[in-house]
C-alpha positions as a printed Julia matrix, in Angstrom:
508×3 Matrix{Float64}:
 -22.11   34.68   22.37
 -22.64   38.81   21.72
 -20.95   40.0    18.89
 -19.62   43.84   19.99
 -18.6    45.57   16.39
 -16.66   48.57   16.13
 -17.88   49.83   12.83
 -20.05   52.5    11.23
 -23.73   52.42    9.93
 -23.58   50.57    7.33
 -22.78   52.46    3.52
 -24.39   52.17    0.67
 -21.82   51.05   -2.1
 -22.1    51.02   -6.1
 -22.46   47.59   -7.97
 -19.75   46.95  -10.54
 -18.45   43.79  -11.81
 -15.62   41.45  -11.2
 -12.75   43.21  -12.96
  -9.29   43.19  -13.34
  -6.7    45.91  -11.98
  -3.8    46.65  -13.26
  -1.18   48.24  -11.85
  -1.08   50.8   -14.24
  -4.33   51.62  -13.67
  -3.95   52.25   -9.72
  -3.94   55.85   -8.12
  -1.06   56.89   -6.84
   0.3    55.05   -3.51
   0.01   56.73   -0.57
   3.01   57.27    1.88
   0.63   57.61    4.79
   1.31   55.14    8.07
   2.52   52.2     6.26
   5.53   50.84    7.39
   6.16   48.57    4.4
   5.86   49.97    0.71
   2.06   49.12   -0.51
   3.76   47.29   -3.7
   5.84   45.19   -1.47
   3.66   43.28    1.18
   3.36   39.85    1.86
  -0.05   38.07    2.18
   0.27   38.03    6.03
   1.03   42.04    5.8
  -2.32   42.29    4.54
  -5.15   43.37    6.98
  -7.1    39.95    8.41
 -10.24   40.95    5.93
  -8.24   41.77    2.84
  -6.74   38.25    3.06
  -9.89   36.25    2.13
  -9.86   38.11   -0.54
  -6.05   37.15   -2.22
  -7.18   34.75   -4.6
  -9.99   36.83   -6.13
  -8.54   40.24   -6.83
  -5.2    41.24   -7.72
  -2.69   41.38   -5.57
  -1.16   44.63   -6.29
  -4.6    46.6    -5.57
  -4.91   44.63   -2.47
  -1.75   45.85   -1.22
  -2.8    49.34   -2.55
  -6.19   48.83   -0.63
  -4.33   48.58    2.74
  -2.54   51.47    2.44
  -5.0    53.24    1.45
  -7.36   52.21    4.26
  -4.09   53.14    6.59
  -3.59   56.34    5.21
  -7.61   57.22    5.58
  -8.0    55.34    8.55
 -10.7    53.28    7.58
 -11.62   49.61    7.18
  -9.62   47.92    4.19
 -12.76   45.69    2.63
 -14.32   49.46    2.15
 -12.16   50.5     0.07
 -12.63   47.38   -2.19
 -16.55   47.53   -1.44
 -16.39   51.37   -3.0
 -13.84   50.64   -5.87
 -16.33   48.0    -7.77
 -13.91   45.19   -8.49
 -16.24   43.15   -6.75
 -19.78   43.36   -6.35
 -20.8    43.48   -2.92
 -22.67   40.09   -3.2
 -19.71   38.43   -4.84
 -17.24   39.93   -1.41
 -20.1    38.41    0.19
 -19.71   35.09   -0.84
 -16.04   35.04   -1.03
 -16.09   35.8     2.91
 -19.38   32.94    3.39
 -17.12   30.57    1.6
 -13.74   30.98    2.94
 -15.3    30.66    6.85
 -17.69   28.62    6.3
 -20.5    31.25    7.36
 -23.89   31.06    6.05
 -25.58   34.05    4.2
 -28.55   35.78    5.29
 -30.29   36.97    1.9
 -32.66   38.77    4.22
 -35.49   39.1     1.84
 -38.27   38.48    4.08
 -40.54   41.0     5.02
 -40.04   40.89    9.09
 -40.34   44.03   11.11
 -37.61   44.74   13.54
 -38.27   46.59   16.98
 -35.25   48.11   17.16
 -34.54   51.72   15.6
 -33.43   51.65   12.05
 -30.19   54.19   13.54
 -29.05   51.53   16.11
 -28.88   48.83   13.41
 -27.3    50.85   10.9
 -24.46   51.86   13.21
 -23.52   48.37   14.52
 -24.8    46.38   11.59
 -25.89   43.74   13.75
 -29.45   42.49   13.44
 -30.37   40.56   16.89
 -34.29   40.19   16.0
 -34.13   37.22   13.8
 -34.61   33.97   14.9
 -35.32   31.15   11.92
 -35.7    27.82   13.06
 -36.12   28.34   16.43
 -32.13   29.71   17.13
 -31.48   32.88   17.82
 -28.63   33.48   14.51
 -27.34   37.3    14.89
 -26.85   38.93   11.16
 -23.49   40.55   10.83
 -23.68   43.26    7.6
 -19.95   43.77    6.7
 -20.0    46.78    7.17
 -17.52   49.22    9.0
 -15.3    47.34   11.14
 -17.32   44.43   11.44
 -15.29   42.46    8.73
 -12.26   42.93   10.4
 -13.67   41.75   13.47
 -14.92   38.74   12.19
 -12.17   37.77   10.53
 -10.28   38.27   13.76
 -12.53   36.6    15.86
 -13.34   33.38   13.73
  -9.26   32.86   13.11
  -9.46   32.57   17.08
 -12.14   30.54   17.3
 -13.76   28.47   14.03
 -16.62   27.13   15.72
 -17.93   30.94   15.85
 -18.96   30.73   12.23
 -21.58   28.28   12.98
 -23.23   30.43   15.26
 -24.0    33.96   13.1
 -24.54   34.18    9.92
 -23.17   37.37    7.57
 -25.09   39.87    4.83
 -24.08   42.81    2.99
 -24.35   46.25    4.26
 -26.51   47.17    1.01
 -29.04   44.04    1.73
 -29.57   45.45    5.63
 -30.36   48.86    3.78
 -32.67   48.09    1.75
 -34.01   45.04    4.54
 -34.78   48.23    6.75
 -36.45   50.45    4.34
 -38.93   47.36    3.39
 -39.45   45.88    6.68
 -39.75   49.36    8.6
 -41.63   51.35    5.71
 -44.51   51.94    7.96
 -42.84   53.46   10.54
 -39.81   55.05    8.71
 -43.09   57.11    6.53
 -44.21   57.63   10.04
 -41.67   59.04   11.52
 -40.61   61.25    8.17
 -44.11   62.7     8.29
 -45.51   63.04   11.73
 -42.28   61.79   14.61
 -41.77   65.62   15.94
 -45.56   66.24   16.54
 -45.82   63.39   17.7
 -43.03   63.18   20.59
 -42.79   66.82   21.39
 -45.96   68.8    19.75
 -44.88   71.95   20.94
 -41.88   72.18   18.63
 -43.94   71.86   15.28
 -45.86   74.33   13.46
 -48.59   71.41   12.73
 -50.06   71.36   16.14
 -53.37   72.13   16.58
 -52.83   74.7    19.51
 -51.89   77.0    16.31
 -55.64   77.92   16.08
 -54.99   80.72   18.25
 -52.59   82.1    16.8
 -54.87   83.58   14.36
 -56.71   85.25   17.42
 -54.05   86.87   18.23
 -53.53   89.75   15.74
 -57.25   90.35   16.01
 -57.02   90.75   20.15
 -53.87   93.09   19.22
 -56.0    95.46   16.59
 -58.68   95.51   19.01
 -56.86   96.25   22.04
 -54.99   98.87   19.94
 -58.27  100.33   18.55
 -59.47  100.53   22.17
 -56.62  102.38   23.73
 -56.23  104.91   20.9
 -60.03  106.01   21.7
 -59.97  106.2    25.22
 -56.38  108.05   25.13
 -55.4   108.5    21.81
 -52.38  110.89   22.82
 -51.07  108.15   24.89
 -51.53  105.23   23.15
 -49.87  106.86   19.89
 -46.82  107.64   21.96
 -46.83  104.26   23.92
 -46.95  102.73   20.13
 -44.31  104.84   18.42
 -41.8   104.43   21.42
 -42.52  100.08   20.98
 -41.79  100.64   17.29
 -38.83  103.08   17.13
 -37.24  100.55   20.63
 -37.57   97.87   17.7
 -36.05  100.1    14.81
 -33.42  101.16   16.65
 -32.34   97.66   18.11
 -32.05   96.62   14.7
 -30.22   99.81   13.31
 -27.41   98.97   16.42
 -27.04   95.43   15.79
 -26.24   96.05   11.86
 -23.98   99.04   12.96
 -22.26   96.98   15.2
 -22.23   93.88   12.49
 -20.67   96.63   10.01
 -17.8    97.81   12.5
 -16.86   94.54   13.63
 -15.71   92.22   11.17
 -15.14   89.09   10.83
 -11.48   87.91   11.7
 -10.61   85.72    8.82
  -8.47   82.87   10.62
  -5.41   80.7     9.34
  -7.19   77.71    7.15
  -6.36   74.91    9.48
  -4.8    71.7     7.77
  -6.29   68.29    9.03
  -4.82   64.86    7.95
  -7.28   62.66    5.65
  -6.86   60.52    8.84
  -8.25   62.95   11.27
 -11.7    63.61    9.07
 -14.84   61.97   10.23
 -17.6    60.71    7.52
 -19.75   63.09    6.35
 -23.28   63.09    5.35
 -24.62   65.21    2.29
 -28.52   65.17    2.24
 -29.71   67.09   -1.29
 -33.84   66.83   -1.11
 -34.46   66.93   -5.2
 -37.74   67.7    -6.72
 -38.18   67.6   -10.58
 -34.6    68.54  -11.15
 -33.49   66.29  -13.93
 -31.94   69.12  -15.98
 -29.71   70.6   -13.19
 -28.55   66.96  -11.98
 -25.38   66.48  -14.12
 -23.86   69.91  -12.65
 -24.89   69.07   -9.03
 -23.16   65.68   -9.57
 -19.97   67.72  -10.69
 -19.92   70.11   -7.86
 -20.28   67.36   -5.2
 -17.49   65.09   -6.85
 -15.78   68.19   -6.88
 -15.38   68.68   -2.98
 -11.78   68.05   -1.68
 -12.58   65.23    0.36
 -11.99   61.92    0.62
 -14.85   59.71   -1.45
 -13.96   56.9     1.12
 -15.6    59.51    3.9
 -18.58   60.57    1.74
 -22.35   59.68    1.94
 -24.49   61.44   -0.52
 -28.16   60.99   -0.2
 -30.0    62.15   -3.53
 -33.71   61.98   -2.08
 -36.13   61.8    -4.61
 -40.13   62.21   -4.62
 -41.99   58.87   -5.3
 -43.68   60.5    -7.98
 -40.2    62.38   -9.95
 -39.67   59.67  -12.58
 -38.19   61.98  -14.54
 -35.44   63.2   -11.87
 -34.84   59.09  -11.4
 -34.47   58.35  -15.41
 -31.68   61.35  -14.72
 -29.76   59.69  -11.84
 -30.3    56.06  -13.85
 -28.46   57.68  -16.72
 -25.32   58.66  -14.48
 -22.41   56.6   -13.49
 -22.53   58.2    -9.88
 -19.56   57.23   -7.37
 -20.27   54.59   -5.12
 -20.4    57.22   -2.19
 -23.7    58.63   -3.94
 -27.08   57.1    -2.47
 -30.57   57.05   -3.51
 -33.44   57.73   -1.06
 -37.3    58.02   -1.61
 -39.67   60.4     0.35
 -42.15   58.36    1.6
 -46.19   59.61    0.68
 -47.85   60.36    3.68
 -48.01   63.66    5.32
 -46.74   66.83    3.56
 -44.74   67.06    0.6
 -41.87   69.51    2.1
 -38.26   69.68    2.17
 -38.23   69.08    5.55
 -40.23   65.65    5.19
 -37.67   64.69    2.45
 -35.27   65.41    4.72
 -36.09   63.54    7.94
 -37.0    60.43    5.28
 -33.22   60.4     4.87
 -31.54   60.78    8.11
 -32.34   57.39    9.61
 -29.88   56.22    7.42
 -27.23   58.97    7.62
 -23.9    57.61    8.22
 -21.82   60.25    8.93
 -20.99   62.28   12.22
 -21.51   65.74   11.02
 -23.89   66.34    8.39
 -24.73   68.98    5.57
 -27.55   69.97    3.26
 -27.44   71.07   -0.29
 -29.69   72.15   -3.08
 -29.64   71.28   -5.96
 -28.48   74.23   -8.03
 -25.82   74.41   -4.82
 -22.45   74.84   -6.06
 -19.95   74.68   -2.52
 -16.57   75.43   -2.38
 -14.29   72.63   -2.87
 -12.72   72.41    0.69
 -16.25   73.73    2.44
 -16.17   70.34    4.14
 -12.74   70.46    5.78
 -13.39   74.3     6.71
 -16.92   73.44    8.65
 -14.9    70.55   10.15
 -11.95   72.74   11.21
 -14.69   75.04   12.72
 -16.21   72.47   14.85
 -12.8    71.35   16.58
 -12.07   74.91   17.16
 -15.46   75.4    18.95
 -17.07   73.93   21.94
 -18.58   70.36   22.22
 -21.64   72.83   22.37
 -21.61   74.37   18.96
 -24.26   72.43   17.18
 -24.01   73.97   13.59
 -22.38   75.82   11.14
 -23.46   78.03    8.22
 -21.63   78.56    5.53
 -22.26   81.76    3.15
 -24.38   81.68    0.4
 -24.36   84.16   -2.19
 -25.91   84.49   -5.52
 -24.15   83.8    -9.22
 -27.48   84.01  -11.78
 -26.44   83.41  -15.35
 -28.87   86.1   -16.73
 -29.49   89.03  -13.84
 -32.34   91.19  -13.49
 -33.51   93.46  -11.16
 -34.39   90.78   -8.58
 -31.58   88.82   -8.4
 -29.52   92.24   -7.95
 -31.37   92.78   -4.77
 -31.02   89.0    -4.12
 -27.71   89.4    -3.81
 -27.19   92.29   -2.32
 -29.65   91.13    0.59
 -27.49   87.66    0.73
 -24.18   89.41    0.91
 -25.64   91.99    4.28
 -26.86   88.73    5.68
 -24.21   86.18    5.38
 -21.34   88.59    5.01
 -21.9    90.85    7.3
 -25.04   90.59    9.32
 -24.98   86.1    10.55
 -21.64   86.27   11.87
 -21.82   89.26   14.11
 -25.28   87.73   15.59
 -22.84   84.58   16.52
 -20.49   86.38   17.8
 -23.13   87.77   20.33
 -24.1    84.2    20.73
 -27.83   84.86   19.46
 -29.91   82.67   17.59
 -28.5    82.4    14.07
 -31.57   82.42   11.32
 -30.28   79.43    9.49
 -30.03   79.42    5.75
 -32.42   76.9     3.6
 -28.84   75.07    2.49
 -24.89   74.88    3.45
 -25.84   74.77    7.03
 -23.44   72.02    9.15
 -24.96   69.83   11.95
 -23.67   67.25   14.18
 -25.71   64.31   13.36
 -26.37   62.93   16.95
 -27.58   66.39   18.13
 -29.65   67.42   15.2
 -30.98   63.82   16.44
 -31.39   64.46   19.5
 -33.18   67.98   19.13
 -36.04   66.47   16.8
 -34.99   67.03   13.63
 -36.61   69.32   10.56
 -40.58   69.89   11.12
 -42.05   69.07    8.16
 -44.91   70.72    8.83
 -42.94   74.32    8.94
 -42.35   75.9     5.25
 -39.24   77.2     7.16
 -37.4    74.22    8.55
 -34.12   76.19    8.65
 -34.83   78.97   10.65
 -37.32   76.71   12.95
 -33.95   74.58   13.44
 -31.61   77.71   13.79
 -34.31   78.77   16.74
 -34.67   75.59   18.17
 -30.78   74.69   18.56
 -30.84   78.19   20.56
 -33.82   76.81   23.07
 -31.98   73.52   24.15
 -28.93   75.73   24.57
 -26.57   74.85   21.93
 -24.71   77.58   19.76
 -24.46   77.93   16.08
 -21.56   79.86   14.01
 -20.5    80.42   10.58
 -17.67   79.67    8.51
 -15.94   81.72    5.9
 -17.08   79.3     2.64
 -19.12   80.07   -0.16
 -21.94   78.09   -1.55
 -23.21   79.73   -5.2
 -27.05   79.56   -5.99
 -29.35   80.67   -8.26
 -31.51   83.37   -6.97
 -35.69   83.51   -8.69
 -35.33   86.39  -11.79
 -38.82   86.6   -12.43
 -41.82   88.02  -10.24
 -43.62   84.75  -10.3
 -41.03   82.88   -8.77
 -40.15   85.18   -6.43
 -43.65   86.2    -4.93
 -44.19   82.33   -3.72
 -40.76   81.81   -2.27
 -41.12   85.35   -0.13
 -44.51   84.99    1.21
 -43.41   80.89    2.19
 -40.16   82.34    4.1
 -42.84   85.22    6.07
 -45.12   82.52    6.65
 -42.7    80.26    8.04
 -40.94   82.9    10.52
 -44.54   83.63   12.13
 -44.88   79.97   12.63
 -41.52   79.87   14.07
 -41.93   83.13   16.09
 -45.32   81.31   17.27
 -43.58   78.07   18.49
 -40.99   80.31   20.42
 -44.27   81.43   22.43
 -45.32   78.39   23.28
């Protein structure tokens, strides 16, 4: 018999112990879509999956659960999983006990052929077969609680034939059994499948031929006509001066209409994914933690992924030593291949749960309601428009002379300068953070090379070559721009490097 969930990927929720609520502890109630008052249901008002649940937790948060979950649209056992009265293994074994299901501790070390994505977003794992019978795991996970709480009160015998896990077991079942592959694919899965979109390709040998054949072709032409070949090479350069002098004058006399902020019901808004690569950044955690738990969005709808470098001890001590939301995750870089954002990046977004998906640094400090606005950006746009950047500009405790510039160079370039070049539909040089995606096409475009020191513009370039469009959206992310030579040298020469390796894969 196939099991056919409706759910989500599977989310990763905090541990807390059995506790208990009291009503004067409970947020508000919501209004939302319930027809009876959240304080006044009966058992059988309860959603199917809550029910298993009556004699466990109290019943007033139960009832506030529901409406909850009606208000947000969501399944009701998630907003339990994500509260901490229970622990996820104790919900586990409440639902094992009261159907008579058995539990799949999955803590073998089995690989899995299918992709860690397709098991995440049905939480159903076919593979397994102990004892010779094929027993499909159900992780409770998105709707798939619901379902099988539906589907076993129609038929009892069901139970005998799956068994049930926790969404956090698959998790961290997938990131054990498919370590080899998930490092694989982190660190080498765009040069492998489509070589010509990364910048580690060996056919980038001759690229360094190529300003040599220019100098010598140049040399060449300026002795045998040197009248000629000077005017041939100031025309080339003043056509490319004066292309760039229109498009800012045109960026400066067109601005930016500044729309009605569109209001979307907490119903309406999708999950969204919030990837923050971190890197020896134990000191700055605690106000990245506030800024994120600042956004106005529903924690319900949230996945954080804090990925962390195997080697940062420090930066996990700092995360240890915070009582982080449920909606906050933990992910580790894998070691092979470079050590790059990008890498960190693509380690994470197997396990992304969310439809659209943005990235943060960590001394990123976004908007409160930068989540609804990139949202309310992409239903006013095509099914085409593939990203959206948000502004960055620069807030430095202590100025100097380079973080003046800094932000007078940010505020030209995400002010003025982004949103007239998406206006003209050209490809938009993505910014290294704030920038919106679509999950399933930054999937289905490749992903980050991690092998390009400038993943965001490679990605800004390469949305424009399989013919998807990119715009911006009037929030502000605040960062912290280098003050000091030494700091600022590095990051420069990276961003130049990274634009001729882009500008190279264009060619190809």
């Amino acid at each position: 018999m196939a099991f056919e969930p409706s759910g989500n990927s599977a989310s990763n929720i905090g541990t807390g112990g059995v506790s208990e609520v009291r009503e004067s502890s409970l947020p508000p109630a919501q209004s939302g879509l319930a027809e009876t008052s959240p304080l006044f249901r009966t058992h059988f008002d309860l959603p199917p999956e809550l029910r298993a649940l009556r004699d466990h937790v109290d019943p007033v948060f139960l009832r506030w659960a529901a409406s909850r979950a009606e208000t947000l649209d969501v399944p009701a056992d998630a907003i339990v999983r994500r509260s901490g009265v229970l622990h996820p293994d104790t919900m586990l074994g409440i639902y094992a006990a009261h159907f008579g299901i058995a539990i799949d501790p999955l803590e073998d070390h089995s690989e899995t052929t299918r992709s860690t994505e397709k098991i995440l977003s049905s939480g159903v794992l076919l593979e397994r077969a102990p004892d010779g019978r094929n027993l499909p795991t159900i992780a409770l996970s998105g709707d798939n609680a619901k379902v099988l709480c539906e589907r076993i009160g129609q038929n009892p015998a069901l139970a005998g034939h799956i068994r049930i896990t926790s969404s956090e077991r698959l998790v961290a079942f997938l990131k054990r059994s498919n370590a080899t592959n998930l490092a694989n694919d982190a660190a080498f899965g765009l040069i492998e499948r489509q070589p010509s979109l990364s910048a580690g390709t060996s056919r980038f040998t001759q690229y360094w031929f190529a300003p040599l054949c220019i100098a010598g072709t140049a040399a060449l032409a300026i002795y045998a006509a040197p009248k000629l070949s000077l005017l041939a090479i100031e025309t080339i350069l003043a056509t490319i001066f004066l292309a760039w002098a229109a498009l800012r004058v045109y960026a400066c006399l067109t601005p930016a209409s500044a729309g009605a902020r569109r209001e979307i019901p907490e119903r309406e808004l999708p999950i969204y994914t919030i990837l923050v690569p971190l890197y020896r950044e134990a000191g700055i955690l605690p106000d990245l933690v506030n800024a994120l738990s600042a956004l106005d969005y529903p924690r319900e709808k949230l996945d954080i992924k804090l990925i962390l470098e195997p080697d940062d001890i420090e930066t996990a001590r700092a995360i240890g030593a915070i009582n982080l939301d449920p909606c906050f995750e933990v992910v580790v870089a894998p070691e092979p291949g470079p050590r790059t954002k990008p890498k960190a990046l693509r380690a994470a977004l197997p396990f992304a749960r969310g439809e659209f998906l943005v990235i943060y640094d960590a001394e990123d400090r976004p908007h409160p309601d930068q989540l609804r606005d990139a949202y309310a950006r992409f239903l006013e746009g095509s099914e085409n428009l593939a990203c959206v950047q948000a502004r960055l500009a620069i807030d430095n405790t202590y100025p100097s002379f380079l973080t003046a510039h800094f932000r007078a160079e940010y505020s030209g370039l995400f002010d003025v300068l982004l949103p007239a070049i998406a206006r003209l539909r050209l490809p938009v040089p993505l910014g290294g953070t704030s920038n919106h995606f679509r999950t399933g096409i930054l999937r289905a475009v490749g992903g980050w090379d991690p092998h390009n020191v400038t993943e965001d513009a490679d990605l800004g370039i390469r949305l424009a070559r399989f013919g998807f469009t990119t715009d911006v959206v009037d929030s502000t992310t605040w960062e912290e721009a280098p003050s000091r030579l030494g700091a600022w040298l590095p990051q420069r020469t990276r961003w130049m490097k990274g634009w001729l390796h882009t500008f190279e894969i264009t060619k190809i």
